[in-house]
C-alpha positions as CSV (number, residue, x, y, z in Angstrom):
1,X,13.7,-5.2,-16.0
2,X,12.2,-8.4,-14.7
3,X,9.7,-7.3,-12.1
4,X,7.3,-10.3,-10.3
5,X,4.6,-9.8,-8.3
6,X,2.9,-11.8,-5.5
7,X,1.2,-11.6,-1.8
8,X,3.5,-11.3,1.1
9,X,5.1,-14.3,2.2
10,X,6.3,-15.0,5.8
11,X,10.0,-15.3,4.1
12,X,9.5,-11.8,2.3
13,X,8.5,-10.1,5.9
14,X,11.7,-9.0,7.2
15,X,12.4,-7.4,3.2
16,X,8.9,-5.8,3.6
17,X,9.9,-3.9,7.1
18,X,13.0,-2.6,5.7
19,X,10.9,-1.1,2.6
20,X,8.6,0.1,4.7
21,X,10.9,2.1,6.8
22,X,12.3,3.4,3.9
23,X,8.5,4.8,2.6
24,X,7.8,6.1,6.3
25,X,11.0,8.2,6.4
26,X,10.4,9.2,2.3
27,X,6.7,9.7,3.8
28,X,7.0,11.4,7.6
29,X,10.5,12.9,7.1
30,X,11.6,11.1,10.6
31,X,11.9,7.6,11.5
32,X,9.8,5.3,12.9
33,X,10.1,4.7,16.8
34,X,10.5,0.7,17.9
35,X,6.7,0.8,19.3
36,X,5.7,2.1,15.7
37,X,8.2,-0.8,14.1
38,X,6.9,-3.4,16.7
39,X,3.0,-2.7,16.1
40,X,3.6,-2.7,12.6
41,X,5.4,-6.3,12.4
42,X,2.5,-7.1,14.4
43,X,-0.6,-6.2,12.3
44,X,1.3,-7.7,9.1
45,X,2.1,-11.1,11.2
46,X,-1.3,-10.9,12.0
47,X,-2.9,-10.1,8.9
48,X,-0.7,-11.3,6.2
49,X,-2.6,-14.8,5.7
50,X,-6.3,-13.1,6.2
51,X,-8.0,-13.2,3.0
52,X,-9.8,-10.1,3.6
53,X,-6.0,-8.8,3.4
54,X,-4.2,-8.7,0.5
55,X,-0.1,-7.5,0.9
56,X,1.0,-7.1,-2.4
57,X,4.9,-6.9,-3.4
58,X,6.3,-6.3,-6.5
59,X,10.1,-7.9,-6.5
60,X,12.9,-7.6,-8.6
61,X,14.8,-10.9,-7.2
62,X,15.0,-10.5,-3.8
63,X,14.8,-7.0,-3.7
64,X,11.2,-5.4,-2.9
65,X,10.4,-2.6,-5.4
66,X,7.5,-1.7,-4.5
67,X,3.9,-2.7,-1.9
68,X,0.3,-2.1,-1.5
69,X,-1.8,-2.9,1.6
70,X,-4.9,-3.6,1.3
71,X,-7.1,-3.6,4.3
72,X,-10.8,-4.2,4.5
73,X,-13.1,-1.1,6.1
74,X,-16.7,-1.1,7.5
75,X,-19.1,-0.7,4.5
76,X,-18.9,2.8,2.9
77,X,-22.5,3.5,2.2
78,X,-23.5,0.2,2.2
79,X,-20.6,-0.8,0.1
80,X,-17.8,-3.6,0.6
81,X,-15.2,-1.6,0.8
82,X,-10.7,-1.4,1.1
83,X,-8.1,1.3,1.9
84,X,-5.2,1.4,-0.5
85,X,-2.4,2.3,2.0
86,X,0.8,2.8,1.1
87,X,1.2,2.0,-2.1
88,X,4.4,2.9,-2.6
89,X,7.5,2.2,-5.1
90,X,11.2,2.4,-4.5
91,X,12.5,6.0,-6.0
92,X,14.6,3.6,-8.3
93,X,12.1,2.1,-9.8
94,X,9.2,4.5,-10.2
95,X,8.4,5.4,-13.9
96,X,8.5,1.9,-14.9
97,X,5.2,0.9,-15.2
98,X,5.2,-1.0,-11.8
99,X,2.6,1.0,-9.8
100,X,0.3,0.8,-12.8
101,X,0.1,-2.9,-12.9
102,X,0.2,-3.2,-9.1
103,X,-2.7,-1.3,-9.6
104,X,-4.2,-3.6,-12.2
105,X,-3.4,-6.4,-10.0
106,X,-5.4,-5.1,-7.1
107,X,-8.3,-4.3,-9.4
108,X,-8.7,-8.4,-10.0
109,X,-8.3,-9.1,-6.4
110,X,-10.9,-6.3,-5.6
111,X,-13.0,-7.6,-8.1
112,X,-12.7,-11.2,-7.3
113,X,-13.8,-10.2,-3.5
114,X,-16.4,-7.9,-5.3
115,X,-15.2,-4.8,-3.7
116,X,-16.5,-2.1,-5.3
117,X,-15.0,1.1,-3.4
118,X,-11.2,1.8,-3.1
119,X,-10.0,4.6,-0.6
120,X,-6.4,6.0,-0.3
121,X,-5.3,8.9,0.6
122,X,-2.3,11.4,0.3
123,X,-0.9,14.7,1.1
124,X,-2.0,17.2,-1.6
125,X,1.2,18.5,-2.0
126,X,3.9,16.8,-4.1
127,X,4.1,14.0,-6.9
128,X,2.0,11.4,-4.8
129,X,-0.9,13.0,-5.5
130,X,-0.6,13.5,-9.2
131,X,0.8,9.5,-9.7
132,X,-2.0,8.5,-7.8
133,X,-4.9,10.9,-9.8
134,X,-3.2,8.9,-12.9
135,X,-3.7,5.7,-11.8
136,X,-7.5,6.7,-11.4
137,X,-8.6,8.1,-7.9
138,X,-10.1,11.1,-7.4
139,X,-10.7,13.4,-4.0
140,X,-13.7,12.3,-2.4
141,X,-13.9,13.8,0.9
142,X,-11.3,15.9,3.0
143,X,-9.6,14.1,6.2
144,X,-9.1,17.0,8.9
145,X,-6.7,16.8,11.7
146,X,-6.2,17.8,14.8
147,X,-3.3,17.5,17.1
148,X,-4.4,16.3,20.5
């Protein structure tokens, strides 16, 4: 399987929203409303080119098998620090390897922008968290919710 890997391109956008929707249903169960699509076309537009950003894709031809989106966070402790979110692979192409190097290929770019803190986070139930555990995060703190 021939699988590249690059930053977003404005040409790969419209591939990247409908990979996107497909994680956000695979992720939220529902669909994403037009203001949710609309804000989310946005902030990439926006974003995509900032080099305190980093979209990754990985592609097989034209098809997108898999992102990452990095986005940069006030210092965590005193830290420079990113959120990992999503980082997600097509079902079809999981357990080939790709999310490892996607991870590998964010470690340089974190590196690179000396970055030394990388936080994600995921549903403690299901396979997400396991991959993700494997790839080498660990729980850190505990996100609470509350409906409002």
């Amino acid at each position: 399987m021939n699988i590249s890997y690059r930053a977003l391109t404005i040409e790969q956008i419209p591939r990247l929203m409908v990979a996107y929707k497909s994680f956000y249903i695979s992720d939220a169960k529902m669909e994403m409303s037009e203001t949710y699509q609309q804000n989310l076309l946005d902030f990439v537009i926006k974003n995509f080119t900032n080099p305190d950003f980093l979209f990754l894709i990985a592609c097989s031809g034209k098809k997108i098998a898999g992102f990452a989106v990095l986005t940069p966070t006030p210092s965590w402790g005193g830290v420079k620090t990113v959120i990992i979110e999503p980082l997600w692979i097509v079902p079809e192409y999981r357990n080939k390897g790709i999310g490892e190097k996607m991870v590998e290929i964010l470690k340089g770019w974190t590196d690179k922008k000396e970055v030394k803190v990388c936080l994600t986070y995921e549903k403690p139930e299901g396979g997400v968290w396991s991959r993700k555990k494997y790839l080498g995060f660990r729980p850190y703190l505990m996100i609470m919710k509350r409906e409002v």
